[in-house]
N, C-alpha and C positions, 0 to 999 in steps of 0.2 A: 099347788104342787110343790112348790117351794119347801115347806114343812117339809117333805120328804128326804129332800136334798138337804137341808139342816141336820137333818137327824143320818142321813149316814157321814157327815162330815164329821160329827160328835163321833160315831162309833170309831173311824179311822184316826179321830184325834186323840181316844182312849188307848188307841193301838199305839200312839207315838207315845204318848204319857208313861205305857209299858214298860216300852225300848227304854226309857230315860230310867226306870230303876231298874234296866238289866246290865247294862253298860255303861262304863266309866266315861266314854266319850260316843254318842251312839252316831256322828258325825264322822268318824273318822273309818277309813275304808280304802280301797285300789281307786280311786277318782280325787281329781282335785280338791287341793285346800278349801273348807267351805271359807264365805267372808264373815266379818263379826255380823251381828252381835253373839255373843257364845252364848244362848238361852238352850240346855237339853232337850227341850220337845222341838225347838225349832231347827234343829241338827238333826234330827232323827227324821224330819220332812225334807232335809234337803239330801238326803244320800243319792247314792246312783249317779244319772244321768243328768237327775236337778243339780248338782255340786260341777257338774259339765256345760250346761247352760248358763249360769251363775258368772265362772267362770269366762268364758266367755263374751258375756255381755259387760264383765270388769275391763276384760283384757282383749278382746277381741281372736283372732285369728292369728296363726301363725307363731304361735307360745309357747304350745305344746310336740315340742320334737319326739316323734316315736322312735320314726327309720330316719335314715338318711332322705333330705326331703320329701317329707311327710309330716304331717299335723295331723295328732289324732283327732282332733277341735271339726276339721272338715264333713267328718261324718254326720256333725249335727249340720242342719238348714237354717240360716241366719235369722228369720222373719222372728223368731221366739227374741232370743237375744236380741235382737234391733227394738224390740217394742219396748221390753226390758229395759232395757238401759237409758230409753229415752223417757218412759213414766218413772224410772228412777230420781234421774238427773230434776224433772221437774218438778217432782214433789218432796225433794230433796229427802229420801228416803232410804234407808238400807237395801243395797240389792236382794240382799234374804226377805225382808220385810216384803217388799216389794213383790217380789216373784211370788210368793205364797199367799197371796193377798189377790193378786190378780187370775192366779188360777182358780182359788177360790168363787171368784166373780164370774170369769170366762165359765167355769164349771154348772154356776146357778144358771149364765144364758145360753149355756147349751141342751140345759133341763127346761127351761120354759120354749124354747123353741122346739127341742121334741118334742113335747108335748103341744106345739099347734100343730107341728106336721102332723100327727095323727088324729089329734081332734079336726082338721077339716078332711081329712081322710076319711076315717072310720067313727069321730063320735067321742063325746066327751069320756065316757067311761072306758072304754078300749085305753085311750091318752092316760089318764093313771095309773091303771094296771102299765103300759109301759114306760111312764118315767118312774112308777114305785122300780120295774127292774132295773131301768138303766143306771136308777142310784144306786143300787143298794149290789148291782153288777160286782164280782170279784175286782176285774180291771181298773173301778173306780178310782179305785185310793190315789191313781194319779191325778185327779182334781185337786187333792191336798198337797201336792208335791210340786214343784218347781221344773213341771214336766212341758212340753211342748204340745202335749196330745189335748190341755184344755181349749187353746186358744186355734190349736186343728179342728177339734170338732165345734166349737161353735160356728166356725165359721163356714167350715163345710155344710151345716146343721143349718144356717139361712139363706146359703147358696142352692142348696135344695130347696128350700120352701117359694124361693124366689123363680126358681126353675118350675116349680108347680104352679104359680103363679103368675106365669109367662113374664117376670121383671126380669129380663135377658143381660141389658148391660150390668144390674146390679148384682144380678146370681154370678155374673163374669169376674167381678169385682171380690167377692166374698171367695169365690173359687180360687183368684190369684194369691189370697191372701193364705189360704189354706196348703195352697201347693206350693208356697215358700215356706211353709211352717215346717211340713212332715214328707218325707220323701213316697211314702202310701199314701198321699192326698192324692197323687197324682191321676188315679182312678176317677176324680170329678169331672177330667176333662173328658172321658168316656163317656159319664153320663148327661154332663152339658152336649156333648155331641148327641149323643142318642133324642134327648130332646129336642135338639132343632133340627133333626132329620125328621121325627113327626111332624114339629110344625110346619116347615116345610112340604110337606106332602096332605097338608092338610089347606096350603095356598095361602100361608103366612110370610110369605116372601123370603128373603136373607136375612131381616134383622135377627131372627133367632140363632143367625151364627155367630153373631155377636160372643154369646157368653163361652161358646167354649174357646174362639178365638182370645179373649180376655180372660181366661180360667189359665193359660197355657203362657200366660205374660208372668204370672209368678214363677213357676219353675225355671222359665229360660233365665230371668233375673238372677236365679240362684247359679246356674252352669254357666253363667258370663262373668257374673263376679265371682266364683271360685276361680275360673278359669284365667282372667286378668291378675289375680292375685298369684296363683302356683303355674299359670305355663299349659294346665293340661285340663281339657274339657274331662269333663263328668271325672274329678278328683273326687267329690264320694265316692265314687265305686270304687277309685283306687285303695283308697283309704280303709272303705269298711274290708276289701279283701287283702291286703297286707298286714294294716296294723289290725283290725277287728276282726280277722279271721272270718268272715262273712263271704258266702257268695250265693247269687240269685242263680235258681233251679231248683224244681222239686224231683230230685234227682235221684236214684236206688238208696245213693247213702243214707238218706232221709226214713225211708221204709227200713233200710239195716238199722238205723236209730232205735226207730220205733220197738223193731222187733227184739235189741239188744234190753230194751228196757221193758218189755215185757216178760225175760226169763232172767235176770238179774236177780241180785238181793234185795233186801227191805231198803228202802229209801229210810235215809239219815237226815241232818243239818249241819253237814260238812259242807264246803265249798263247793258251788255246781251242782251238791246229790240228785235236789229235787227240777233241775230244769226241766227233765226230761221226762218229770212225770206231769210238770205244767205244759211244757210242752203236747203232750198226749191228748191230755184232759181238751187242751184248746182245740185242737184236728178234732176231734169227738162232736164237743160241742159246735161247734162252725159247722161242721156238715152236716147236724140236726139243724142247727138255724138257719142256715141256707136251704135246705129243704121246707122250714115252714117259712119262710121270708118267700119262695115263689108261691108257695100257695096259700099268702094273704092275698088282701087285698088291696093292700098297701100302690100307691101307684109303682108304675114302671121303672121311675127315675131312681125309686129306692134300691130297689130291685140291683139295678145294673150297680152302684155304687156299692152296697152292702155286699154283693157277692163280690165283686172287683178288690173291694178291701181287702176280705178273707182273703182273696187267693193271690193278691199280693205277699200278704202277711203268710203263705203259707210258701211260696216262694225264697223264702228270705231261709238257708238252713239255717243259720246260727240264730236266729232269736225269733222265725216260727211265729205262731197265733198264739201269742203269749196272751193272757186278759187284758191285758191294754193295748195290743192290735185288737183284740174283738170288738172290746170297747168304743173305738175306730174308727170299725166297722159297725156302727150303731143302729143302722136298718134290721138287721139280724138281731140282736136283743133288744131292741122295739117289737118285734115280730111273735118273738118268743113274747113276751110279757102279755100280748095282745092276743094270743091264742092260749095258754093259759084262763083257766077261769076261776072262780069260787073256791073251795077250800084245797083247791090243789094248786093253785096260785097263791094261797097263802102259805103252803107247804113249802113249794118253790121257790118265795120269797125269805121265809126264814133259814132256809138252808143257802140262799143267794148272801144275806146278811151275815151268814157263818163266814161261810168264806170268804168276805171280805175283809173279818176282822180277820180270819186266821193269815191269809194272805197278808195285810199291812202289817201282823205280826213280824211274817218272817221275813218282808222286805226290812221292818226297822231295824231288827236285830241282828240278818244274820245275811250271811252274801250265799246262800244255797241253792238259790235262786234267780236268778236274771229277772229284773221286774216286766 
C-alpha cells in the first residue's frame, strides 16, 4: 500500500514544483520567517502553519507578541514542536529538512496503520480501497508540509488499533501523544473511554481504564505548561479567540456563513474568496461520511472517534471541517473508500486525486484559502 502513498506524495510534490515557477518567493506570506535552506520547492511546503511550527520549535514560545500579553505561537500544541526540535538537534539537521522529512514518515505510518485497522476489520481488499482514498484524500497534502496533523494522526491511528486490540496502557500512551499534538485529538479520550466502558461490562475489570486515564495525561500536559508559562489555564482558547479570531460553537452565525456563500458571487483567488466554499464542501462531505462511517462495519471505537472529530472540526467557526480536519478524522474517509466499489471507486478516486492537486495548488500559491 505504500506505492500508493508514494505516488500521491509525487502529485503534491508536483503541486509545490508549480508554486516555485509561479512566484518569486513561494515562502513568503502573513506567518513567520521560514528558516534556511532557501531551496523554492522546499518554501512552498513550508507556508501556513508549517512556517508556525518551525518557528517555534527554533524559538520556542512566547516570541511572537500579537496583543498585549499574548502569543500568537500558543494556539499551536507543543508535542509537534518538542519532537521537531529534538530529531533536529540530533541529527544535526535543518529544521526545514527536518520537519518535512518526518511528516513524510509519520504520513507513510499513518497509511500502513490504516490499512491494519481495516484489514483486520473488514479484509484485505476493503484496506486498499481505503488507504488508495486516505492518500489520494484532498486534506492530504498536509503529509508533505511541516504540519502537526501527520504525527496526530499516526498516532491517534495505533492508539485505535491498540484500543481494538485491547493493548490499554499502550493505546493510553499513543492517545497522550496525540492529544498533545492537536487540540481535535482530544476526542480519543471519548473513544478510549467508550472502550473501557465495554470492557468493563463485559467483566474485564479496571485495567481497561487505564488508556483513557493515559490518553488525558497529554493534553493536561499541555494546559499545565501553557499555564506555568503565561498565568492563565487553557491560554489557547485565549489566544485562538483574540488573536485568531476563532471561537468554539456551531452557532447561527455559521448557517448565516453557509447561507451568505451560497447567494454571493463567483468565488475568486483573492485573499480568503474560497474559504468558504472549502469550508461548505467540508460540512457536505462530513455528513455523508458520518452517515456511511455508522453504517459500516468498521468497529465501534472508529465510530465515536471519527464522528467526534468531525464535530469538533465543525465546532471550531473560524477554520471548520476544512480537508485536513477531515483528514483527521480518518474513520470517515476510510469508510467512504471502503463503501465505494469497482469503477465508481475509481471514478471517486480520480476526482479525489484532482483535488488534491488542485487544492496543494492553491495552498502553494495563493493565501485564498486557509489550509
Amino acid at each position: 500500500m505504500l506505492w500508493l502513498y508514494i505516488a500521491s506524495r509525487a502529485l503534491v510534490l508536483g503541486a509545490a514544483g508549480f508554486a516555485t515557477l509561479q512566484l518569486r518567493d513561494p515562502g513568503a506570506g502573513p506567518w513567520p520567517q521560514l528558516p534556511a535552506p532557501w531551496v523554492p520547492i522546499l518554501r512552498a511546503l513550508g507556508r501556513w502553519d508549517s512556517a508556525w511550527y518551525m518557528h517555534l520549535a527554533n524559538r520556542g514560545y512566547g516570541h511572537t507578541p500579537a496583543l498585549p500579553g499574548r502569543d500568537a505561537g500558543y494556539a499551536f500544541f507543543p508535542m509537534y514542536p518538542w519532537v521537531l526540535r529534538v530529531v533536529s538537534v540530533v541529527t544535526f539537521t535543518p529544521t526545514m529538512i527536518t520537519a518535512l522529512l518526518l511528516s513524510l514518515v509519520l504520513g507513510g505510518v499513518a497509511t500502513v496503520l490504516c490499512w491494519v485497522i481495516v484489514r483486520d476489520s473488514i479484509g484485505a481488499a476493503a484496506a486498499h480501497r481505503a488507504v488508495a482514498f486516505f492518500c489520494f484524500f484532498p486534506g492530504a497534502f498536509v503529509l508533505s508540509m511541516a504540519y502537526a496533523e501527520a504525527l496526530m494522526i499516526a498516532a491517534a491511528a495505533a492508539s485505535l488499533l491498540a484500543l481494538m486490540r485491547r493493548r490499554w496502557v499502550i493505546a493510553g500512551v499513543f492517545a497522550a501523544v496525540a492529544t498533545a499534538t492537536r487540540p481535535n485529538a482530544v476526542v480519543i479520550i471519548a473513544a478510549a473511554m467508550w472502550c473501557a466502558i465495554a470492557a468493563w461490562r463485559r467483566g474485564e475489570g479496571r485495567r481497561p481504564f487505564l488508556a483513557p486515564a493515559i490518553s488525558a495525561v497529554g493534553w493536561l500536559l499541555v494546559v499545565v505548561y501553557q499555564w506555568l508559562q503565561t498565568g492563565h489555564v487553557f491560554e489557547w482558547l485565549r489566544v485562538e479567540r483574540d488573536v485568531w479570531h476563532d471561537h468554539f460553537g456551531f452557532s447561527t452565525e455559521a448557517l448565516h456563513r453557509l447561507g451568505q456563500f451560497l447567494i454571493s458571487g463567483p468565488v475568486g483567488l483573492h485573499e480568503g474568496r474560497l474559504n468558504d466554499l472549502v469550508w461548505a464542501a467540508g460540512v457536505v462531505f462530513g455528513l455523508i461520511g458520518a452517515c456511511v462511517l455508522i453504517r459500516s462495519a468498521l468497529p465501534a471505537v472508529l465510530k465515536v472517534y471519527g464522528i467526534g472529530a468531525f464535530a469538533f472540526a465543525c465546532f471550531s467557526f473560524n477554520v471548520g471541517p476544512r480537508p485536513r480536519l477531515l483528514l483527521a478524522a480518518f474513520p470517515i474517509v476510510l469508510a467512504v473508500g471502503i463503501a465505494v466499489r469497482g469503477k465508481y471507486f475509481r471514478v471517486m478516486l480520480v476526482a479525489s486525486a484532482i483535488g488534491l492537486a488542485a487544492l496543494s495548488v492553491v495552498t502553494f500559491t495563493t493565501i485564498a484559502a486557509v489550509p
